[in-house]
C-alpha positions as CSV (number, residue, x, y, z in Angstrom):
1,X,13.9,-0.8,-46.4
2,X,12.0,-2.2,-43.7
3,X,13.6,-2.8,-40.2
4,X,13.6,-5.8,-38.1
5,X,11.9,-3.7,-35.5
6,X,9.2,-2.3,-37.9
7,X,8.0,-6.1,-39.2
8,X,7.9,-7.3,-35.7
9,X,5.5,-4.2,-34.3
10,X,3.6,-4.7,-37.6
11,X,3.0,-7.9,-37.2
12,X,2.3,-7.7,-33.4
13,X,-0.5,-4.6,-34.5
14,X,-2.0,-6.6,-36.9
15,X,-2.0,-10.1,-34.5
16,X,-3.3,-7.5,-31.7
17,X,-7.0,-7.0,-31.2
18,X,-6.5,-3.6,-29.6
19,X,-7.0,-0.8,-32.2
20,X,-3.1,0.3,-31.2
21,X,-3.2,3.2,-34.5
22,X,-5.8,4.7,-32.9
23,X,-4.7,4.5,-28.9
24,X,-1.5,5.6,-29.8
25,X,-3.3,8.7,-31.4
26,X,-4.9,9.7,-28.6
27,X,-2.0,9.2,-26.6
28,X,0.3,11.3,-28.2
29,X,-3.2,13.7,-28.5
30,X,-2.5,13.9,-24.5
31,X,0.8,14.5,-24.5
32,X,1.1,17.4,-26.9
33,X,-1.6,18.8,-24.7
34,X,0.5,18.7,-21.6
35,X,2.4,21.9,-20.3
36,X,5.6,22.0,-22.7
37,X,6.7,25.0,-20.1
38,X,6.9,23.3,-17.3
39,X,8.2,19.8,-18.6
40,X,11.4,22.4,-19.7
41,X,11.3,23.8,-16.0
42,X,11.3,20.2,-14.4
43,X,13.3,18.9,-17.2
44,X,11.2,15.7,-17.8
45,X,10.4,14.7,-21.0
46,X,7.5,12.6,-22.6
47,X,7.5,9.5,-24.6
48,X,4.8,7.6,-26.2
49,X,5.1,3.8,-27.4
50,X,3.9,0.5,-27.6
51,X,6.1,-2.1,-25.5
52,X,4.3,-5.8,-24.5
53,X,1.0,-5.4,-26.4
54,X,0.7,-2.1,-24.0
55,X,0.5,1.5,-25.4
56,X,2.1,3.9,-22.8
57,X,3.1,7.6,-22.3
58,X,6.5,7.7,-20.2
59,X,7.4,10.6,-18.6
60,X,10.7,10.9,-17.2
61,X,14.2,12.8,-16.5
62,X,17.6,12.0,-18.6
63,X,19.8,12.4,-15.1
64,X,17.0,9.3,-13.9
65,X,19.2,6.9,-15.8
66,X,21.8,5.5,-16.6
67,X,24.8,8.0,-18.2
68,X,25.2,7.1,-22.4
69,X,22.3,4.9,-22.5
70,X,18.5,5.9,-23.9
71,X,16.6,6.8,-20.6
72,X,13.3,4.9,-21.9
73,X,15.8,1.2,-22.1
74,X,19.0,2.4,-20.1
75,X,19.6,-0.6,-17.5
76,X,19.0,1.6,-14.7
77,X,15.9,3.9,-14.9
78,X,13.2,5.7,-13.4
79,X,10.3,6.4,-15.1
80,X,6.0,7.2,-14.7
81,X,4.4,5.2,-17.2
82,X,0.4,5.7,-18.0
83,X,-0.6,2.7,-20.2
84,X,-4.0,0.5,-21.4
85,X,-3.8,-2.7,-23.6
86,X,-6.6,-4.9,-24.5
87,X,-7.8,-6.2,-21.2
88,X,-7.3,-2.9,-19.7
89,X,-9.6,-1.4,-22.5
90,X,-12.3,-4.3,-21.6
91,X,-12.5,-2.8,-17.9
92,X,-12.8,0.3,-19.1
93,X,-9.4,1.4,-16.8
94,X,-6.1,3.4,-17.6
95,X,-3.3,2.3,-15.3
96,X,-0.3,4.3,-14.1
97,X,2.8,3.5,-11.9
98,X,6.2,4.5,-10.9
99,X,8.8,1.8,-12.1
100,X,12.3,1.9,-11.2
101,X,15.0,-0.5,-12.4
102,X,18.4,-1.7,-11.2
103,X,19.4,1.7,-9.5
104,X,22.3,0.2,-8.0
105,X,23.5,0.6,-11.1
106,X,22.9,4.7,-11.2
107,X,25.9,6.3,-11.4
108,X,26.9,8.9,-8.7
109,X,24.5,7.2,-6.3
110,X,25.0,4.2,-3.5
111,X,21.3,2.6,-4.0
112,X,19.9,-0.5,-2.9
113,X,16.9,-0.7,-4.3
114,X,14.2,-1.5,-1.0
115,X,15.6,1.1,0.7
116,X,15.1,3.9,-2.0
117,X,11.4,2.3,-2.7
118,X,11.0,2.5,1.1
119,X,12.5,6.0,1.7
120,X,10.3,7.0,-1.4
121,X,6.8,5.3,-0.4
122,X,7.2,7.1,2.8
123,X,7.5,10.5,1.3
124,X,4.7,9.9,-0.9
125,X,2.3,8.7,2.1
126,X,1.6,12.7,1.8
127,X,0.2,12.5,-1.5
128,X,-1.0,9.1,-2.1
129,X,-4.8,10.5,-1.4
130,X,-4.3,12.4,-5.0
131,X,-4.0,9.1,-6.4
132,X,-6.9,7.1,-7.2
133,X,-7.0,2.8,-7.2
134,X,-3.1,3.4,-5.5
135,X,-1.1,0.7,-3.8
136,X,2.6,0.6,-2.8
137,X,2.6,-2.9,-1.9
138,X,4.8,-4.6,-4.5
139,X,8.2,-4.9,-4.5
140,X,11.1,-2.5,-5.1
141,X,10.6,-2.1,-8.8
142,X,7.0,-0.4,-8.7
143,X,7.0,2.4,-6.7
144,X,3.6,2.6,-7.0
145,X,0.5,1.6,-9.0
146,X,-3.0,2.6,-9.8
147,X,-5.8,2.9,-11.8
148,X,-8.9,5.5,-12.7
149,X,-12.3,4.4,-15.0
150,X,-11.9,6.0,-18.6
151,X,-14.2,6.2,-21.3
152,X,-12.9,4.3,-23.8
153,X,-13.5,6.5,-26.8
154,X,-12.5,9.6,-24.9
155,X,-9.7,9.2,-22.7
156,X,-7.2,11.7,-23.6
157,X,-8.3,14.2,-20.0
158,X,-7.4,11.2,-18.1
159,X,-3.9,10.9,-19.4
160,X,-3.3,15.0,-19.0
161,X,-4.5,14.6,-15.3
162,X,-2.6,11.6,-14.0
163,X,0.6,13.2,-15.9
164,X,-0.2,16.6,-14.0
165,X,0.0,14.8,-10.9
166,X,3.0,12.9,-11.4
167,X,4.7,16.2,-12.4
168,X,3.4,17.7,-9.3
169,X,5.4,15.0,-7.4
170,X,7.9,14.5,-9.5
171,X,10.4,15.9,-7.1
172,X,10.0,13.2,-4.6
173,X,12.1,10.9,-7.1
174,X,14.9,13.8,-6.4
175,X,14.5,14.2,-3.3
176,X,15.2,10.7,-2.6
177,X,17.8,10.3,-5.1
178,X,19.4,13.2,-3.3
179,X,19.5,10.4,-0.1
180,X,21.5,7.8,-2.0
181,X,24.0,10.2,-3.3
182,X,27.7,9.2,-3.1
């Protein structure tokens, strides 16, 4: 039997210009190509999905959200996301960013959330020139964003590299966690 969920992303695939099948193949192409070591050694794990007409790769840690709920739609979360849809795909781009979500609502810690986007932006500063297209002016939600070109048919060495960098800076999200601890 068919879910609820199942009709609705079939329906939204096949009312969806984008060729979602086949990004979500190369997607998940990526992230079985990334270092399954080290994702064990830094404890994040890697998700790939559609959400919004978008196809994404979500890397992030369990202890980044909130206790006894999915870390990918747990109410408080952190999270890198690398993601195209259809527009994207027309400007021949793959964006990335940093989201975090209603972490005064992370157990164990005493956040408000401009002041951990803040204390966080200012430890990235260091590494922001690793990062191409990157901003950190929005608000406390998106820690960052970016962008890099991409060959449209080919894109899968794009993915690995921004999710190698992330992972080389993944510990800024703990180090400023470690701020806001109770």
């Amino acid at each position: 039997m068919e879910s609820v969920c199942s009709k609705f992303l079939l329906n939204l695939f096949q009312n969806n210009n984008m060729d979602t099948a086949s990004y979500l193949a190369k997607f998940q192409k990526a992230a079985d190509q990334l270092d399954q070591k080290l994702l064990r050694e830094k404890e994040i794990e890697a998700a790939v999905g559609v959400i919004m007409y978008s196809v994404f790769l979500k890397l992030y840690k369990k202890s980044w959200a909130s206790e006894e709920q999915d870390p990918l739609t747990a109410k408080s979360r952190i999270f890198f996301s690398i993601w195209v849809n259809d527009d994207i795909i027309k400007e021949q781009k793959i964006y990335y960013n940093i989201h975090a979500f209603k972490l005064r609502h992370l157990k164990g810690y005493a956040i408000q959330s401009r002041q951990f986007a803040d204390a966080f932006r200012a430890d990235f500063k260091v590494f922001e020139q690793q990062w191409s297209n990157v901003s950190v002016k929005f608000g406390p939600l998106t820690l960052m964003e970016g962008w890099v070109k991409c060959d449209v048919n080919d894109f899968q060495n794009e993915i690995i590299s921004l999710a190698n960098n992330f992972l080389s800076i993944a510990h800024l999200i703990d180090d400023t966690l470690i701020q806001f601890k109770k």
